[in-house]
C-alpha positions as CSV (number, residue, x, y, z in Angstrom):
1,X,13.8,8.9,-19.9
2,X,13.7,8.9,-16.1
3,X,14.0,12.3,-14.2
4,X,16.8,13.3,-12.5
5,X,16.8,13.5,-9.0
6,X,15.1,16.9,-8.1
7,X,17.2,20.0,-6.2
8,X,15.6,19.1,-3.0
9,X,17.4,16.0,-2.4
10,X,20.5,17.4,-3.1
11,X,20.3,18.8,0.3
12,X,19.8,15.1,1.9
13,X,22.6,14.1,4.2
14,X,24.6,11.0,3.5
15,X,23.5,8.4,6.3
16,X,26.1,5.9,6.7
17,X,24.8,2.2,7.4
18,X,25.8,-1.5,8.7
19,X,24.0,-3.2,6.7
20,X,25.2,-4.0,3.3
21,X,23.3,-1.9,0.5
22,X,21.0,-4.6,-1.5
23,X,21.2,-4.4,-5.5
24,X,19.9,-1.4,-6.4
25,X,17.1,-0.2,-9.1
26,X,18.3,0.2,-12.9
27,X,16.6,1.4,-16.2
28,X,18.5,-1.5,-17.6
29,X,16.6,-3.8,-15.8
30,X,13.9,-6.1,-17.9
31,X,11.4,-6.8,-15.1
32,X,9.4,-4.0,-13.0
33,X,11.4,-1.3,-10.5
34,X,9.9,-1.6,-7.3
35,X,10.8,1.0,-4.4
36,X,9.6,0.5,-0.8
37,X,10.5,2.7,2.6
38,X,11.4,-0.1,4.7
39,X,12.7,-3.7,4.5
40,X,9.5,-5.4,5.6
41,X,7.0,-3.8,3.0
42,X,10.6,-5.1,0.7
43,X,9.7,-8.9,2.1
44,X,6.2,-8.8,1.4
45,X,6.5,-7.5,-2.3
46,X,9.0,-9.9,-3.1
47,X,7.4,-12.5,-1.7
48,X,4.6,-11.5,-4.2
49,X,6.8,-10.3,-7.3
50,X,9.2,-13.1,-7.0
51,X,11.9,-13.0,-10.1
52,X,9.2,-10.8,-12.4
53,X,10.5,-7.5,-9.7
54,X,13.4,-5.9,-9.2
55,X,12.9,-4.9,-5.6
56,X,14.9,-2.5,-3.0
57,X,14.3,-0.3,0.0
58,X,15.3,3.4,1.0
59,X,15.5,2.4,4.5
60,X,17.7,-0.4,5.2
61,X,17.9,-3.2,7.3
62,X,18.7,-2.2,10.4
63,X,17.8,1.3,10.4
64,X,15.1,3.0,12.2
65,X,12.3,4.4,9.7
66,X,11.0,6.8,12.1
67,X,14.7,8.5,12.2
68,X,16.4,7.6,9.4
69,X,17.2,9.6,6.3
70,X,17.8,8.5,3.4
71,X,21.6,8.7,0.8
72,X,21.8,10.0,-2.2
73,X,22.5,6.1,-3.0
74,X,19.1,5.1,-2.1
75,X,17.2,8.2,-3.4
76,X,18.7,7.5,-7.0
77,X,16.9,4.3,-7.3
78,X,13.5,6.4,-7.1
79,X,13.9,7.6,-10.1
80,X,14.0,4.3,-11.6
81,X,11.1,2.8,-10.3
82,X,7.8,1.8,-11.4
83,X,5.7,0.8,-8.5
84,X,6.5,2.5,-5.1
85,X,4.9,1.5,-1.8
86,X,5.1,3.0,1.9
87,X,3.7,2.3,4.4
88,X,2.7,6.1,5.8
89,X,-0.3,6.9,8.2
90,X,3.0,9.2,9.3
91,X,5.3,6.1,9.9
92,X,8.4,6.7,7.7
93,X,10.5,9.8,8.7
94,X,9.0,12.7,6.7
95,X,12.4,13.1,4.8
96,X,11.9,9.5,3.2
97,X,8.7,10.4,2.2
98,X,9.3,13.5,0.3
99,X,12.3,12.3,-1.2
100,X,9.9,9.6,-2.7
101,X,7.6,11.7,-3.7
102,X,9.9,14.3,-5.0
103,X,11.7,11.8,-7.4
104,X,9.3,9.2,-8.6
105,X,8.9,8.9,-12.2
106,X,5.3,10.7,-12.8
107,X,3.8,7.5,-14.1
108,X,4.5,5.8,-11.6
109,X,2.5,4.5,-9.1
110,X,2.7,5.4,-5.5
111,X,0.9,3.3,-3.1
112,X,0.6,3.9,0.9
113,X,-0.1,0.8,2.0
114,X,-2.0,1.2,5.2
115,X,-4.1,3.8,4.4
116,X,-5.3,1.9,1.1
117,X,-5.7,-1.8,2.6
118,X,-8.9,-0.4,5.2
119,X,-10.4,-1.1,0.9
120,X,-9.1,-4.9,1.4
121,X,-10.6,-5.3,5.7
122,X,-7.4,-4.1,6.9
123,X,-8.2,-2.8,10.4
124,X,-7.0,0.5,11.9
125,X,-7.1,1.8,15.6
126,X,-6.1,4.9,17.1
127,X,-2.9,6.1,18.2
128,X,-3.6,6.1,22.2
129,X,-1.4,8.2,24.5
130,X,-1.2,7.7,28.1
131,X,0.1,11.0,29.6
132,X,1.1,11.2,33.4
133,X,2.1,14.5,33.7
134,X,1.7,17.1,36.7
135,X,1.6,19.6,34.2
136,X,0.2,20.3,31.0
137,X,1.5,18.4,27.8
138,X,2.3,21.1,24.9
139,X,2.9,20.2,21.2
140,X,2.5,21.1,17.9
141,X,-0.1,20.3,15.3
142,X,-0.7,20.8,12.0
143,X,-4.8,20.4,11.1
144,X,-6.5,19.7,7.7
145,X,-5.1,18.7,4.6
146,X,-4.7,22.1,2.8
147,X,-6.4,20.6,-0.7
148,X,-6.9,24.1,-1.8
149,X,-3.6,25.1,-1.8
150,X,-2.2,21.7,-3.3
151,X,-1.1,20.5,-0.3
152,X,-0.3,16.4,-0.7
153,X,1.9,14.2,2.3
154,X,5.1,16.0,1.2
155,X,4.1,20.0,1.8
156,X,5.5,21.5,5.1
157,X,4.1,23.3,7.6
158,X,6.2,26.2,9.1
159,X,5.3,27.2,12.3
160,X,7.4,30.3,13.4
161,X,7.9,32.3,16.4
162,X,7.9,35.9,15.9
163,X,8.5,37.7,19.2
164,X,8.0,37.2,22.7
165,X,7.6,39.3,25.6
166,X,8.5,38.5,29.2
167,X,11.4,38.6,32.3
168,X,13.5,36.1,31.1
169,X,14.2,33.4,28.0
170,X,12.2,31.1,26.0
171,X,13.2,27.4,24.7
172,X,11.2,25.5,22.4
173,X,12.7,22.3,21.7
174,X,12.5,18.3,20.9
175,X,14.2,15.7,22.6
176,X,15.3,13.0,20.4
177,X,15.4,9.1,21.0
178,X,19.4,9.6,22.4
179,X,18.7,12.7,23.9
180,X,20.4,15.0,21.3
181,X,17.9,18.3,21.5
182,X,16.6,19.9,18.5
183,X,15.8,23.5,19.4
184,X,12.7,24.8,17.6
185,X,12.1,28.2,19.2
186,X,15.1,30.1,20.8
187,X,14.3,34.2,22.3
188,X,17.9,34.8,23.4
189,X,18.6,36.1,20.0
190,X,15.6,37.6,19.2
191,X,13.3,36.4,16.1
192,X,14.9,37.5,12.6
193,X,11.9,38.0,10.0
194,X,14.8,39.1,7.5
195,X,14.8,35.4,6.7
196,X,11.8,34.6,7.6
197,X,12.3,33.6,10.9
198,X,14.2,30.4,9.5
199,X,16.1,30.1,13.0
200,X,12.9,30.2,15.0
201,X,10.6,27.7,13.1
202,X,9.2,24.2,13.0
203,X,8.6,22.4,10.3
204,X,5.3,19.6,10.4
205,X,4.3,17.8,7.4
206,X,0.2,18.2,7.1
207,X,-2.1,16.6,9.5
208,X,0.4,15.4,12.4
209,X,1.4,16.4,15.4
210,X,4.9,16.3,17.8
211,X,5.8,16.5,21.2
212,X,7.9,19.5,22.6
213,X,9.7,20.7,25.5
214,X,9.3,24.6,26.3
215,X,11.3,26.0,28.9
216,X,11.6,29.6,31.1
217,X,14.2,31.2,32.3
218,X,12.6,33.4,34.8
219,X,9.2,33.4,36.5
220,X,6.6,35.9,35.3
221,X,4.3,36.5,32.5
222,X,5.4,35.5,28.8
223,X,3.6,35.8,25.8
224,X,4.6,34.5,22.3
225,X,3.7,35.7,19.0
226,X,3.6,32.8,16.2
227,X,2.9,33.0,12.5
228,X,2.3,30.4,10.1
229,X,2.8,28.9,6.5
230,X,2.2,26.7,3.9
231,X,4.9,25.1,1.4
232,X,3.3,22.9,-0.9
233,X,5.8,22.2,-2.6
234,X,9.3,23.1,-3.8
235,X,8.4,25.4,-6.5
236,X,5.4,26.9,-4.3
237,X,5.3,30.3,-3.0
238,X,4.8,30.3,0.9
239,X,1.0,30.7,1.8
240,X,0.4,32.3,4.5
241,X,-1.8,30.8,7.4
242,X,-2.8,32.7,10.3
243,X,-1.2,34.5,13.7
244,X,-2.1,34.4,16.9
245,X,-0.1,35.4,20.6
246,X,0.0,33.0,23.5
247,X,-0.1,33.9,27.0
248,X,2.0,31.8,29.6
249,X,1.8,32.1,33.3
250,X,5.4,30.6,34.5
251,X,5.9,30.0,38.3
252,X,3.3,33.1,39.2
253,X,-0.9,32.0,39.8
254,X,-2.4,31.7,36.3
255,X,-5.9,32.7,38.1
256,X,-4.3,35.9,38.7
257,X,-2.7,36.2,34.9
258,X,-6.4,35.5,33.0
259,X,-8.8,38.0,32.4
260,X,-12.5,37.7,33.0
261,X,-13.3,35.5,30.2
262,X,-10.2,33.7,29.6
263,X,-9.7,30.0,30.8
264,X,-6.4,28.2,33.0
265,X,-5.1,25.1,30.9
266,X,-3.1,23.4,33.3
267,X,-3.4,19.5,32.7
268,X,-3.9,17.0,30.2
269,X,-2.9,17.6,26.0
270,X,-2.8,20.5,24.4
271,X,-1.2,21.5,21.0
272,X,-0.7,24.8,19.8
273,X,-2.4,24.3,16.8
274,X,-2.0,25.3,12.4
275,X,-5.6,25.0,11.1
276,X,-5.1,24.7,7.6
277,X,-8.2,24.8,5.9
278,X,-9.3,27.9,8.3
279,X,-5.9,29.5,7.9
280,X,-5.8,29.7,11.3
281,X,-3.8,29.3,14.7
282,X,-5.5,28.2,18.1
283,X,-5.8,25.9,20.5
284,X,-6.6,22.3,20.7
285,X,-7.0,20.9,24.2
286,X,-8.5,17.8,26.3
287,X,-7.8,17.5,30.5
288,X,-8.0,13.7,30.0
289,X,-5.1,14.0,27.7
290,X,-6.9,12.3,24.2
291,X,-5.5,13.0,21.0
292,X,-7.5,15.7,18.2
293,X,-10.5,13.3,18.1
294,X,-11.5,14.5,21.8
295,X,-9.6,17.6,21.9
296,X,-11.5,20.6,22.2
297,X,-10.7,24.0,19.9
298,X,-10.3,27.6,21.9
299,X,-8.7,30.8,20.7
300,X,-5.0,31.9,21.5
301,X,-6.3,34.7,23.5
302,X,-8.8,32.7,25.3
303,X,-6.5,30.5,27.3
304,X,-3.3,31.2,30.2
305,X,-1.3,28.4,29.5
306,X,0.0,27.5,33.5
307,X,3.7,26.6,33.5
308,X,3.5,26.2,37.5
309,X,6.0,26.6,40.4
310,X,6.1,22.8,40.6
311,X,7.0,23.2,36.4
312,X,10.9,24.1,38.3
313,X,13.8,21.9,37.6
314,X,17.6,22.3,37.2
315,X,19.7,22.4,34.0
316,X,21.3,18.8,33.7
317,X,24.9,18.4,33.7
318,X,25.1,17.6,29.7
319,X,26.8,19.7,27.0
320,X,23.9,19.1,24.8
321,X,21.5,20.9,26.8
322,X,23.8,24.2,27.4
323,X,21.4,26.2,25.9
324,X,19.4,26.3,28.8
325,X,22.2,27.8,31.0
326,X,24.8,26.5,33.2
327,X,24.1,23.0,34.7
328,X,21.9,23.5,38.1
329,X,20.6,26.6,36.8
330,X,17.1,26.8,37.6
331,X,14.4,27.0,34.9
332,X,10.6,26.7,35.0
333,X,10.1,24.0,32.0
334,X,7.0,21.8,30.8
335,X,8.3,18.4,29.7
336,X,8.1,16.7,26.3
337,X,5.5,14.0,27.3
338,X,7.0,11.3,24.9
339,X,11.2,11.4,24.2
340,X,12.0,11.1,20.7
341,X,11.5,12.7,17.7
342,X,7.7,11.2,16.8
343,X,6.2,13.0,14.8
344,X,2.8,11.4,13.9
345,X,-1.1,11.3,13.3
346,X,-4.0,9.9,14.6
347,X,-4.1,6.6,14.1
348,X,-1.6,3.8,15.0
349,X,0.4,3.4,11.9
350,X,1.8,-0.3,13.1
351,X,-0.2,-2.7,11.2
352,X,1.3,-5.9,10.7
353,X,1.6,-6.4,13.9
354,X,-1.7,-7.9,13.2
355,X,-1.2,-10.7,10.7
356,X,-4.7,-10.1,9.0
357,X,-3.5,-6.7,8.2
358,X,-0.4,-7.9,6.2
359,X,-2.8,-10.3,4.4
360,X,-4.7,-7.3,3.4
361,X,-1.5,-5.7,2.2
362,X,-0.5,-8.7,-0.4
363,X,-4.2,-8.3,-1.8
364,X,-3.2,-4.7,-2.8
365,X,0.3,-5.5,-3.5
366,X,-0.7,-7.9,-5.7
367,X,-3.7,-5.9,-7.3
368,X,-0.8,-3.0,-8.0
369,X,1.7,-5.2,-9.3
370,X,-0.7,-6.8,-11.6
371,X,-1.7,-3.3,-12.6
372,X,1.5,-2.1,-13.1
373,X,2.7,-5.2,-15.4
374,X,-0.4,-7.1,-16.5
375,X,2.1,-9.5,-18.7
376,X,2.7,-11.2,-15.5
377,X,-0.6,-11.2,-14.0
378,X,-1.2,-14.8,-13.4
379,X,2.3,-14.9,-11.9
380,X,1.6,-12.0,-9.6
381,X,-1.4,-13.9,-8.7
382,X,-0.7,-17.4,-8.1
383,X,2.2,-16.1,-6.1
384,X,0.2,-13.8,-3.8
385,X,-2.3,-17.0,-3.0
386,X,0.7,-19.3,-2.1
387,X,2.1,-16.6,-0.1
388,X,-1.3,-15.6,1.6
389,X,-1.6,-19.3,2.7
390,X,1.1,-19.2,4.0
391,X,0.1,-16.0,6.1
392,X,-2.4,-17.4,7.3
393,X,-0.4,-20.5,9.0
394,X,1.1,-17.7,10.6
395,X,-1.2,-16.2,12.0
396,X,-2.7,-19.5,13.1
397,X,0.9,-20.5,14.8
398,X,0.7,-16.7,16.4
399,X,-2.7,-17.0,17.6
400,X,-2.0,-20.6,19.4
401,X,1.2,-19.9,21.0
402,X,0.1,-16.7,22.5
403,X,-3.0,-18.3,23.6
404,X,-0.9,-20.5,25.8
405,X,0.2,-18.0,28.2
406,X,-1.7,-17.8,31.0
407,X,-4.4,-14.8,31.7
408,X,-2.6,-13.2,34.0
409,X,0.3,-13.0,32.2
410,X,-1.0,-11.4,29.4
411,X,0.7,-8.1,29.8
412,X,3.3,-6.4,27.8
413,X,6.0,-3.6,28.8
414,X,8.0,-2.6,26.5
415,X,10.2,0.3,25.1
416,X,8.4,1.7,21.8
417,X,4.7,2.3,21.2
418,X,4.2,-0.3,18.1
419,X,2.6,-3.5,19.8
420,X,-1.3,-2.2,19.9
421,X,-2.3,-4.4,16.8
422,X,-0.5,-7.5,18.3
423,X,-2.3,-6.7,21.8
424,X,-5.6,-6.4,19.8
425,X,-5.4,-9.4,17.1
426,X,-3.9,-11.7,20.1
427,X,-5.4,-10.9,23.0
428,X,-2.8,-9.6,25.3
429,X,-2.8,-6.5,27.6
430,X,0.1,-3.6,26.7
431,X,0.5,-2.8,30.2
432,X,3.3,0.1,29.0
433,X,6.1,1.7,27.1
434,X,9.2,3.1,28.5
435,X,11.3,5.4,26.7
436,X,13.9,7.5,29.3
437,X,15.6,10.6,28.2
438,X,19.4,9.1,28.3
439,X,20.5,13.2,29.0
440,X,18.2,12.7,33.0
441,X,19.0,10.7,35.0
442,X,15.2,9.4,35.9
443,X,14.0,10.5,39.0
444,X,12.8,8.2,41.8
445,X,9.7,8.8,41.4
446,X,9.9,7.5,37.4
447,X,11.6,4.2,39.0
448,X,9.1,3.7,41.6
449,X,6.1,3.9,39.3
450,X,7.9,1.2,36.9
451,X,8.6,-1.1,39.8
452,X,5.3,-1.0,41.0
453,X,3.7,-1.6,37.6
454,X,5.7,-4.7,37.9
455,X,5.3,-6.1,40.6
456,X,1.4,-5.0,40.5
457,X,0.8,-6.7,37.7
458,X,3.6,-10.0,38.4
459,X,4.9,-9.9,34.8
460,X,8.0,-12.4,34.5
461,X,9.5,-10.3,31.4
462,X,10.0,-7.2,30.3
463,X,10.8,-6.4,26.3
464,X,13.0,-4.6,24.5
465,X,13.7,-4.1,20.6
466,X,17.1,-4.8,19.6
467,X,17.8,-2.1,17.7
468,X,16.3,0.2,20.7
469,X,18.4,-1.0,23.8
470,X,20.4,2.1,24.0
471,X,17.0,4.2,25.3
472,X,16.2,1.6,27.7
473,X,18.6,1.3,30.4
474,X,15.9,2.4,33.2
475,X,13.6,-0.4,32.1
476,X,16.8,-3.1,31.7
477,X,18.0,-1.8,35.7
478,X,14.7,-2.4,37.2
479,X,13.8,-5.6,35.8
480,X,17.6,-6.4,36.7
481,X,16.6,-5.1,40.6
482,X,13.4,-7.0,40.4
483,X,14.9,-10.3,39.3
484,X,12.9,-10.6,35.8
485,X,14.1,-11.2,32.6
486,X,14.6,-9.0,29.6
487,X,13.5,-10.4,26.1
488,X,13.8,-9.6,22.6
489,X,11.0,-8.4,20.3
490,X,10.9,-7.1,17.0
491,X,8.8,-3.9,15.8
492,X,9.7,-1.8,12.6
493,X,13.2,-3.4,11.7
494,X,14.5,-6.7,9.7
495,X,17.8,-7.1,10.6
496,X,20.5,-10.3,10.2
497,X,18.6,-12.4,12.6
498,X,15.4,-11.6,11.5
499,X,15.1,-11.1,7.7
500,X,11.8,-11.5,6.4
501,X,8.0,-10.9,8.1
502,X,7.5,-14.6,8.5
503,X,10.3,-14.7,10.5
504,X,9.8,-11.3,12.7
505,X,6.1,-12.2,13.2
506,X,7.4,-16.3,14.7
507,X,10.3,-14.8,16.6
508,X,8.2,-12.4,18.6
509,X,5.4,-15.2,19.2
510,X,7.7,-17.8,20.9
511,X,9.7,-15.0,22.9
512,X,6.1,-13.8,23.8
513,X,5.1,-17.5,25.1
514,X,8.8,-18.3,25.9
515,X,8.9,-14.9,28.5
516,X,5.3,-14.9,29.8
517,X,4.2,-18.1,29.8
518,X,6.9,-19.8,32.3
């Protein structure tokens, strides 16, 4: 018997969808139930199971796995299934992941692709973040992986605020990828430990980070108490993990805030950070702006963080953002560094980008399914060698049409951070991502830096993702202004031009040579 779908999905929200559902899982089915996150793992293990699987996907075509959450629909057909794979390295939308893990049959087998094929040469690099700022760059983080409290890739991380002293109000809040704010961390009506601060809390899954906004109200000296906790899982009690109070110097000298002993953090990345194999919270910090593997640790009461008088700005005229105030109210406010909701780890979770690394992924796909159903082991494997042949034609055709374009016009601007591994495998320069808050109108200086990157570097194209266009109308104006064109490329998402890896992989190499190369 196959478990019912646990109380925890209940709470999912129906996401409605263009794409037409495919044929869902069914313990009626002869051949094995396979569940993936997103339509591309779907290609590859179909490509592998052939008629021997019954395969589908949680996300659909389409649809955005870092945003998406999954229908009851698509949740039911975990519980049928025999095999699951995601991707993960902190890809999928952390609500996809838990309700796979949450409802998956305990015999099952649940696979995360890219963390598993580095066993089959599958090569990972890090997750590189160029900040700009004039100020410092505040997020969250969640640190450790919290094995002694049975922490796994679907336990949450609460990380509350508890009070706050100061001359004014404090906003803790995410921008998402259409500029709809989630607010994280709200003093105006107080923090309510009654129920457990439930207004006044972030949730993280375990070892990953996101990007915030925090804005002031009123000059002066702030600090802000914060508390943290563990949920392992949904029949857990909360574990607690630590406190710790932050000091913030808004629009006043920091130098004149610290005390003998305590240091300024006014540039570069810092992330106010849940240690959970301490039980701690600090501070992890680098001025250069690198991610945890250079970032330094320091004690909450060892650091002023400087929210400076340059930090001041006006409330924009959009409904959305009227918890701030008024529009034109000012507010001192250090800026979410990259707008969206990307919530993510260390390492760049956008493998098969890099054709080699989606060979590596059949290997284990095949390996699992064989596994799984051994009666169709030889099927599994003659399959996977037809289809890895076929890979690697690809990545030969890849390799020689990107090869034709020129050397110095080798570089790539687009509007989502997932083109690293094609840069890397191919030899091509990612010269940027652009990804404007559609609630601000970008400021002058935002439009001269983008029009002198191009015309720096001469690049005859710019490139957008066709499921991303609504975030990108900065980038589409200036290459309109500068006379250059704008071309398609695909990242996460099959959709009904593009429906199966092959196809995504050759349809981003000829618009590559197609764009640069003239």
């Amino acid at each position: 018997m196959r478990r019912g779908l646990s109380v925890a999905v209940a709470t999912l929200a129906l996401a409605a969808s263009a794409c037409a559902s495919p044929v869902g899982l069914s313990e009626n089915d002869d051949r094995l139930q396979v569940i993936t996150t997103t339509g591309l793992l779907r290609d590859l293990v179909a490509n592998v199971g052939g008629p021997d699987v019954n395969v589908t996907s949680l996300v659909p075509d389409g649809a955005d796995p870092h945003s998406y959450e999954p229908s009851l629909r698509r949740v039911r057909d975990v519980v049928y299934a025999d095999v699951a794979f995601s991707n993960y390295m902190l890809l999928e939308q952390h609500g996809i992941i838990k309700a796979l893990d949450a409802n998956l049959p305990e015999d099952a087998l649940n696979i995360s692709l890219a963390e598993d094929a580095v066993k089959y040469a599958a090569e990972i690099i890090p997750l590189v973040e160029n900040v700009n700022l004039d100020t410092i760059w505040l997020g969250l983080r969640a640190r450790g992986d919290g094995d002694q409290y049975g922490a796994d890739r679907a336990s949450d991380v609460l990380l509350s605020a508890t009070a706050m002293t100061g001359p004014g109000d404090l906003h803790g809040y995410l921008t998402g990828s259409f500029g709809d704010p989630e607010i994280y961390y709200d003093s105006t009506d107080g923090f309510d430990a009654s129920d457990g601060y439930r207004d006044d809390t972030a949730l993280l899954p375990v070892d990953a980070h996101t990007h915030m906004s925090w804005a002031f109200s009123e000059p002066g000296v702030y600090t802000l108490s914060m508390s943290a906790r563990l949920q392992a899982d949904d029949e857990s009690a909360l574990v607690p993990l630590g406190e710790a109070t932050f000091t913030f110097a808004v629009g006043v000298p920091a130098v004149d805030v610290a005390e003998p002993g305590q240091e300024v953090l006014d540039e570069g990345h810092a992330d106010l950070t849940v240690d959970l194999d301490a039980g701690t919270i600090g501070l992890l910090h680098d001025p250069e702006g690198g991610g945890e593997h250079t970032q330094r640790e320091l004690a909450a009461e060892d650091v002023v963080i400087d929210v400076p008088a340059k930090a001041l700005s006006e409330v924009p005229n959009d409904r959305r953002l009227g918890f701030l105030g008024r529009p034109g109210t000012a507010i001192h406010q250090l800026p979410q560094a990259v707008l969206g909701k990307h919530v993510h780890g260390e390492i760049d979770p956008h493998l098969w980008q890099d054709v080699g690394n989606v060979m590596a992924y059949v290997e284990l796909i095949r390996d699992t399914l064989v596994e799984a159903d051994p009666e169709h082991a030889l099927d599994y494997r003659e399959r996977a060698e037809t289809y890895l042949a076929e890979l690697q034609a690809l990545d030969d055709l890849v390799r020689e049409r990107l090869a034709a374009i020129p050397g110095e016009r080798r570089y790539l601007i687009t509007t989502h951070d997932a083109f690293a591994y094609l840069a890397k495998a191919y030899d091509l320069q990612v010269a940027g991502f652009v990804s404007p808050n559609p609630a601000v109108e970008p400021s002058l200086s935002d439009r001269r830096k983008l029009t002198e990157t191009i015309r720096s570097l001469d690049v005859p194209a710019v490139f957008l993702e066709p499921g991303l266009q609504a975030r990108s109308s900065t980038l589409t104006q200036v290459a309109a202004e500068e006379n250059i064109a704008v071309c398609a490329i695909y990242g996460d998402v099959l959709d009904d031009d593009v429906r199966t890896y092959v196809e995504l992989m050759t349809f981003n190499a000829d618009s590559l040579h197609d764009c640069l190369a003239r």
